[in-house]
OpenMM code with the backbone's topology and positions (N, CA, C; nanometers):
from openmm import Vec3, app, unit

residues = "UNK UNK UNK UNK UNK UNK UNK UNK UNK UNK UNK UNK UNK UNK UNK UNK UNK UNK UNK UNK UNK UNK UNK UNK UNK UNK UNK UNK UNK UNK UNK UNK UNK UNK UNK UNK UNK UNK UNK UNK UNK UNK UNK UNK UNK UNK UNK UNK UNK UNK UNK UNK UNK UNK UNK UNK UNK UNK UNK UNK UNK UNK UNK UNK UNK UNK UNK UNK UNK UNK UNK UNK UNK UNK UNK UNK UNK UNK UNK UNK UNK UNK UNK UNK UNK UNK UNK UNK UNK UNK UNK UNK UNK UNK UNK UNK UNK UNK UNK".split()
positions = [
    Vec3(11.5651, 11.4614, 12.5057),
    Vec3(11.4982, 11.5909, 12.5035),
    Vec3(11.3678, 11.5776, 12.5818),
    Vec3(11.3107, 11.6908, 12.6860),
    Vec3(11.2492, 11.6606, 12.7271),
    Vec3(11.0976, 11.7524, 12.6449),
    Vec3(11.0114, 11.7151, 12.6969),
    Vec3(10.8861, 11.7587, 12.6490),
    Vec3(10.8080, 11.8752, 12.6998),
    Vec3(10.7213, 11.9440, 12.6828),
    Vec3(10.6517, 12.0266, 12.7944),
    Vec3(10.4744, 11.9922, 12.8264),
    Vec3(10.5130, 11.8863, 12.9424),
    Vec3(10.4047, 11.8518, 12.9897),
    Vec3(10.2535, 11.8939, 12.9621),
    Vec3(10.2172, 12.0251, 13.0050),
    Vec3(10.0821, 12.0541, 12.9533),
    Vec3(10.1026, 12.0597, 12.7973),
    Vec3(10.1665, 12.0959, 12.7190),
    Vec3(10.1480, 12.0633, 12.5650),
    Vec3(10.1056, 11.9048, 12.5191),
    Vec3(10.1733, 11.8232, 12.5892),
    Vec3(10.1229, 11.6931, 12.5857),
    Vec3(9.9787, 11.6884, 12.6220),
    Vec3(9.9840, 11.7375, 12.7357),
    Vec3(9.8203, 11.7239, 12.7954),
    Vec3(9.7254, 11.7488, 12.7283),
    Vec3(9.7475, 11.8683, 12.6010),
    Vec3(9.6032, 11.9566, 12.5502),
    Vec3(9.6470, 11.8713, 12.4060),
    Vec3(9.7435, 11.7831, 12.3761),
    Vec3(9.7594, 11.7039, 12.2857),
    Vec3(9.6758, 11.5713, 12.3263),
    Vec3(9.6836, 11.5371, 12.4016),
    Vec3(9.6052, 11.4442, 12.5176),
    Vec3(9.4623, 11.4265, 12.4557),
    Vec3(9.4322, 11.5796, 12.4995),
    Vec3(9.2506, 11.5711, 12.4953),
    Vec3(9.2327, 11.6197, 12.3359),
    Vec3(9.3457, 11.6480, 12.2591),
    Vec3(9.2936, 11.6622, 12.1095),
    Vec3(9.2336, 11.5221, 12.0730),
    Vec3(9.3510, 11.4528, 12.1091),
    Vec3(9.3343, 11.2870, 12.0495),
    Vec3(9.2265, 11.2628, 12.0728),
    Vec3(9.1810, 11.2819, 12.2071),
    Vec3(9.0253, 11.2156, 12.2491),
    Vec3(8.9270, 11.3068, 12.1831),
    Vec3(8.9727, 11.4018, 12.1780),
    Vec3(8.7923, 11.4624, 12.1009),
    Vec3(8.8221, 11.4356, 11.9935),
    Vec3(8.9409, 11.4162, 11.9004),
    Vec3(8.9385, 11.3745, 11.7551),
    Vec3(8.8574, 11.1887, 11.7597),
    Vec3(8.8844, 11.1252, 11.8553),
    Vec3(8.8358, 10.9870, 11.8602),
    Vec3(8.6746, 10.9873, 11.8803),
    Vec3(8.5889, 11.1633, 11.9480),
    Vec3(8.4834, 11.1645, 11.9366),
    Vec3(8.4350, 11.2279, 11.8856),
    Vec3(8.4446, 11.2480, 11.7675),
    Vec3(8.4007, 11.3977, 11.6792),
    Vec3(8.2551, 11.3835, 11.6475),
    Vec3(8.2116, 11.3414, 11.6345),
    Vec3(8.0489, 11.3044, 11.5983),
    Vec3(7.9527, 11.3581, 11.7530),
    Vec3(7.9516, 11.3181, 11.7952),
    Vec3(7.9033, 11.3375, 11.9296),
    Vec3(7.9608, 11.4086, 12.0561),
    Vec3(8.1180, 11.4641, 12.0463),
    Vec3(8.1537, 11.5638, 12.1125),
    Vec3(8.2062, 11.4822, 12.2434),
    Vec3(8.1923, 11.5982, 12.3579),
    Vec3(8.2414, 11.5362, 12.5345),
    Vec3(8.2468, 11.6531, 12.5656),
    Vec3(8.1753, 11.6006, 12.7008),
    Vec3(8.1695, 11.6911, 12.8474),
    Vec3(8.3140, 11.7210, 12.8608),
    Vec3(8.2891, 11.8355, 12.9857),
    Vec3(8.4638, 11.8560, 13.0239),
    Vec3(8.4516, 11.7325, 13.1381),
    Vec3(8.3463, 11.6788, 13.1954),
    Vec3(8.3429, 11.5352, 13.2989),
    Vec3(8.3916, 11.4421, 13.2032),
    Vec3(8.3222, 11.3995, 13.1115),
    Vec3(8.4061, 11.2949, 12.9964),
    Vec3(8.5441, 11.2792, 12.9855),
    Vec3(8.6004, 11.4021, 12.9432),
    Vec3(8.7559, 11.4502, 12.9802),
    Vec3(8.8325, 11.4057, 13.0337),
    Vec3(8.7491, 11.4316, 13.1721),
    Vec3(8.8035, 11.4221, 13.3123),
    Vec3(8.8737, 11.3037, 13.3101),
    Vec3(8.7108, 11.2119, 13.3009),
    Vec3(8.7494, 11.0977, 13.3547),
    Vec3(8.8117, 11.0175, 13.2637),
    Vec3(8.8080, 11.0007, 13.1583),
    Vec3(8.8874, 10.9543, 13.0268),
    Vec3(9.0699, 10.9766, 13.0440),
    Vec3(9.0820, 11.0758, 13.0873),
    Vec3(9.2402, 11.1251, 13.1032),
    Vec3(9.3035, 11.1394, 13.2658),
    Vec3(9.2085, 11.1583, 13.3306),
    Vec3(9.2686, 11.1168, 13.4931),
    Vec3(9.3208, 11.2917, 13.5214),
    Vec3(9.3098, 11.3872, 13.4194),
    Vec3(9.3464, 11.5256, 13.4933),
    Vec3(9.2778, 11.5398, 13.5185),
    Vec3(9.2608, 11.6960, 13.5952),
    Vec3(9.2001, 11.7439, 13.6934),
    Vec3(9.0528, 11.8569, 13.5929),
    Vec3(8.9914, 11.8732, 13.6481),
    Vec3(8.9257, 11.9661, 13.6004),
    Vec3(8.9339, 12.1078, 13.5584),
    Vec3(9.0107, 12.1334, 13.6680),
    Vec3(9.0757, 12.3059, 13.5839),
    Vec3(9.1374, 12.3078, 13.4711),
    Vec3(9.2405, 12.1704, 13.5232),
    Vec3(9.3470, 12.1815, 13.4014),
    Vec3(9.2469, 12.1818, 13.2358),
    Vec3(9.1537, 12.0242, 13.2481),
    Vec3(9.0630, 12.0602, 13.1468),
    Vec3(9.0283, 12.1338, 13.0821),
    Vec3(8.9703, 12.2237, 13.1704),
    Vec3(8.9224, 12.3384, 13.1141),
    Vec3(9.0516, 12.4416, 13.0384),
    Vec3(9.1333, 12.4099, 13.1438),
    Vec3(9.2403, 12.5262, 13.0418),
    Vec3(9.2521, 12.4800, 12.9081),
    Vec3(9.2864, 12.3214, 12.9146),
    Vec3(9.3298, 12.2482, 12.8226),
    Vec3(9.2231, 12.2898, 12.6723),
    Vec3(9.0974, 12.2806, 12.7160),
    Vec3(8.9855, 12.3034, 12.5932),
    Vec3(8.9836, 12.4539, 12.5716),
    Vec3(9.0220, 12.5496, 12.6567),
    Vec3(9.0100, 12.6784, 12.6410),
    Vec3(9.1208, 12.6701, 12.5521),
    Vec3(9.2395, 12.6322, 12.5644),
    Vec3(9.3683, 12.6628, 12.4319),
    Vec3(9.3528, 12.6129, 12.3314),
    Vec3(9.2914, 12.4852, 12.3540),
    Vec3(9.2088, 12.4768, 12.1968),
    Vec3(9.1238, 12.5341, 12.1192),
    Vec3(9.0179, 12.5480, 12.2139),
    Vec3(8.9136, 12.6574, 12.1579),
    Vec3(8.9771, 12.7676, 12.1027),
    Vec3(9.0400, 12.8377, 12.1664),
    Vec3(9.1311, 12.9567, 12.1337),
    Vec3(9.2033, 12.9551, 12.0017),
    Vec3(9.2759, 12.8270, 11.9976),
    Vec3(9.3529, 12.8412, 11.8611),
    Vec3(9.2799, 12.7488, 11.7836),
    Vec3(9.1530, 12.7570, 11.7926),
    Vec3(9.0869, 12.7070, 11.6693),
    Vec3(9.0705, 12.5692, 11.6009),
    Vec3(9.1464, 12.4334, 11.7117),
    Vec3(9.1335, 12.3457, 11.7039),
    Vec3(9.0492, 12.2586, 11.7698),
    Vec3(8.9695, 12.2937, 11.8732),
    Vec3(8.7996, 12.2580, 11.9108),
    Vec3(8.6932, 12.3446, 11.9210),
    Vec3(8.6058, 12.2736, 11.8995),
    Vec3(8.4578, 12.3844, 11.9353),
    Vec3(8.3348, 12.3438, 11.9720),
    Vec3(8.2815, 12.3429, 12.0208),
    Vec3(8.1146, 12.3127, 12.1080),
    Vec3(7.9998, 12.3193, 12.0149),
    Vec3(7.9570, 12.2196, 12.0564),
    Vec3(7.8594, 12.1792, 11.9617),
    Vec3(7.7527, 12.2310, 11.9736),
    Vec3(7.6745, 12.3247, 11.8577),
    Vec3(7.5602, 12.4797, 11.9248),
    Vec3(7.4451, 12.3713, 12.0421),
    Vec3(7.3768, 12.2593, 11.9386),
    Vec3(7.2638, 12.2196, 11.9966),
    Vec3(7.3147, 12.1385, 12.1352),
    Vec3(7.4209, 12.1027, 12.2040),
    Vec3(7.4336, 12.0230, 12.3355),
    Vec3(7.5757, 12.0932, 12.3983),
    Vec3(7.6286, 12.1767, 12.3649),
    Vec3(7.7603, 12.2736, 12.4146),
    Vec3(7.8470, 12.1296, 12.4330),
    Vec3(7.8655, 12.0380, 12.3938),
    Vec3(7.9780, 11.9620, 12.4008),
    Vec3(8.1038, 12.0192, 12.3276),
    Vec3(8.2207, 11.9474, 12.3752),
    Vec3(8.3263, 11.9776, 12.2628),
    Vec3(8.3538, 11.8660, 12.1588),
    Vec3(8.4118, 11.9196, 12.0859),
    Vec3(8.4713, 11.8154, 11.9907),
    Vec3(8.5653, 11.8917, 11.8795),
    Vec3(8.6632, 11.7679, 11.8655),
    Vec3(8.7208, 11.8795, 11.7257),
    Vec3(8.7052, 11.9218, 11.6810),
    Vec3(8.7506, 12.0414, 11.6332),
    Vec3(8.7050, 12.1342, 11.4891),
    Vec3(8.7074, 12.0827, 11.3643),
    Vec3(8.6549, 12.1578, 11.2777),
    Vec3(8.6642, 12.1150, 11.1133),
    Vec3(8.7961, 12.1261, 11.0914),
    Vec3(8.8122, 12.2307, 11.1572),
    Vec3(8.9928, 12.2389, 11.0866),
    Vec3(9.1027, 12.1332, 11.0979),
    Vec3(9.0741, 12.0165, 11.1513),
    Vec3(9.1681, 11.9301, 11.1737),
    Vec3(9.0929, 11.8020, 11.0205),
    Vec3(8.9916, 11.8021, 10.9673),
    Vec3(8.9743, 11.7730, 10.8831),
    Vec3(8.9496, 11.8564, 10.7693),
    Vec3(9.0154, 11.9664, 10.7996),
    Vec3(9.0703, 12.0560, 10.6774),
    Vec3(9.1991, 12.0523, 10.5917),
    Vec3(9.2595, 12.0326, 10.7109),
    Vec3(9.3861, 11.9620, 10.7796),
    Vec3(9.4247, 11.8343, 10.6919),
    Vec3(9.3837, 11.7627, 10.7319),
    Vec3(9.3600, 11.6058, 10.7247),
    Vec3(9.3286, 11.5988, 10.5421),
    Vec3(9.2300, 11.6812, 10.4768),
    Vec3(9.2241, 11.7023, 10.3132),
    Vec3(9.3474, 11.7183, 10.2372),
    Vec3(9.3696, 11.8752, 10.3090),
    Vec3(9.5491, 11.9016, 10.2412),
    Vec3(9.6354, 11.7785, 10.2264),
    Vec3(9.6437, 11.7242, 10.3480),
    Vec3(9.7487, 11.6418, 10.3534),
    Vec3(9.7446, 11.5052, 10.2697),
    Vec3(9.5750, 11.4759, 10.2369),
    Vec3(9.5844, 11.3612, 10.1406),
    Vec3(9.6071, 11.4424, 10.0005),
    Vec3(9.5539, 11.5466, 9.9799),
    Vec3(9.5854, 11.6260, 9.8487),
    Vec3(9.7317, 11.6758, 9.8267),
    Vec3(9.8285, 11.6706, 9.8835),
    Vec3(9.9384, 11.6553, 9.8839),
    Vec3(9.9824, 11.5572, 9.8671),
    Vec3(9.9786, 11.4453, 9.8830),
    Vec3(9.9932, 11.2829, 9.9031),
    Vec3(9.9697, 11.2584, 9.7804),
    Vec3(9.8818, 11.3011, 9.7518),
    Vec3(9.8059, 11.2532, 9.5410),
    Vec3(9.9136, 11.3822, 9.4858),
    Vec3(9.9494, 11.4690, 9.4950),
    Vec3(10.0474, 11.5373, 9.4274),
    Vec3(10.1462, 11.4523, 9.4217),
    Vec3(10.2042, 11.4244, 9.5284),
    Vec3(10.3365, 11.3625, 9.4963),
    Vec3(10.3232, 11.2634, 9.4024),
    Vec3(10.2173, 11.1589, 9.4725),
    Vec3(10.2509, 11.0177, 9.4083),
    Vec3(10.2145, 11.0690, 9.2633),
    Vec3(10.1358, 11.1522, 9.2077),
    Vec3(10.1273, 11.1904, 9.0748),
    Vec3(10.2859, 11.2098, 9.0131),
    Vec3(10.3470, 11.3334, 9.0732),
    Vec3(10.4820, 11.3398, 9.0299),
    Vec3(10.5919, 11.2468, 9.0697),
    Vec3(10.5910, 11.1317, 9.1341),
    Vec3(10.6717, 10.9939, 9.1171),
    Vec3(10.6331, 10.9223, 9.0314),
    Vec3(10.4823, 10.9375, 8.9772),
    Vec3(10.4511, 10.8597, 8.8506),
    Vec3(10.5096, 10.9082, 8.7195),
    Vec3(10.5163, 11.0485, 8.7515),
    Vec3(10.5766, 11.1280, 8.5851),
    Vec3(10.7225, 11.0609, 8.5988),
    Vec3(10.7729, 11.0954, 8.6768),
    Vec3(10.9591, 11.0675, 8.7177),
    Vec3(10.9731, 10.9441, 8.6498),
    Vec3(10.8994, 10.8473, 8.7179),
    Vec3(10.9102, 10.7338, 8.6656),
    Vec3(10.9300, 10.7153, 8.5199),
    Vec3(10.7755, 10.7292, 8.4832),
    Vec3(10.7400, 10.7320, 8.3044),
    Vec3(10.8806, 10.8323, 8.2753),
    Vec3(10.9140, 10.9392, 8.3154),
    Vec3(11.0353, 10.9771, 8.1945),
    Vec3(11.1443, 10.9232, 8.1939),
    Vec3(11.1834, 10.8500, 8.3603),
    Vec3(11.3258, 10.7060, 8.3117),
    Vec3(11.2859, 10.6108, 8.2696),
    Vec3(11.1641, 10.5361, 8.2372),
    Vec3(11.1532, 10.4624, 8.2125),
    Vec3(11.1587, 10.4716, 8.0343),
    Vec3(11.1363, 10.6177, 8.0151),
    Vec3(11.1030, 10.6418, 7.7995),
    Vec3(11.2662, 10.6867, 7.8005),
    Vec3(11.3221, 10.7196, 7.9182),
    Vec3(11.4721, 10.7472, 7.8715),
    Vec3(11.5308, 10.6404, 7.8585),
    Vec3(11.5345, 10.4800, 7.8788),
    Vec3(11.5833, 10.4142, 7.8391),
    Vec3(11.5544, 10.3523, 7.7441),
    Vec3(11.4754, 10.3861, 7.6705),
    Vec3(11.4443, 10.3254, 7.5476),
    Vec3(11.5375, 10.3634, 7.4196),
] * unit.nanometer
topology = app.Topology()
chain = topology.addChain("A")
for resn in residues:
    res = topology.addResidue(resn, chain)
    for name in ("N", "CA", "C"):
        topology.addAtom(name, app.Element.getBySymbol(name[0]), res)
């Protein structure tokens, strides 16, 4: 199956601004970090920006991930403690059913 290239790409520069979230990146940072081109960049951070998975940092306009990917990132351990909670019950009730 094949893939669709720019989706990779703006997956690309998620990874990297998720690897710089504290301190953000130029769209030059980008650049040169990933070897695309500059327009593309920019598109690339504009579809993020857009759907709410990066945003610019007020005091230096850098980008960097959004909160929402460590909003994200909460659910998914709070889900994780659900389960393993309810594999612990499962457990405890075969384990009192064989008694």
């Amino acid at each position: 199956m094949s893939t669709n290239q720019s989706a990779e790409r703006v997956l690309t520069v998620l990874d990297l601004l998720m690897r710089n979230f504290v301190h953000g990146m130029t769209p030059t940072d980008i650049v040169k970090a990933t070897g695309f081109s500059a327009p593309n960049v920019t598109r690339y951070v504009a579809t993020l920006e857009a759907t709410g998975w990066a945003e610019r940092i007020p005091e230096t306009s850098r980008i960097r991930a959004s909160v929402r990917l460590a909003q994200r990132s909460e659910q998914i351990r709070s889900d994780l403690e659900q389960a393993q909670r309810r594999i612990g019950e499962l457990q405890n009730r075969i384990n009192n059913s064989r008694m």
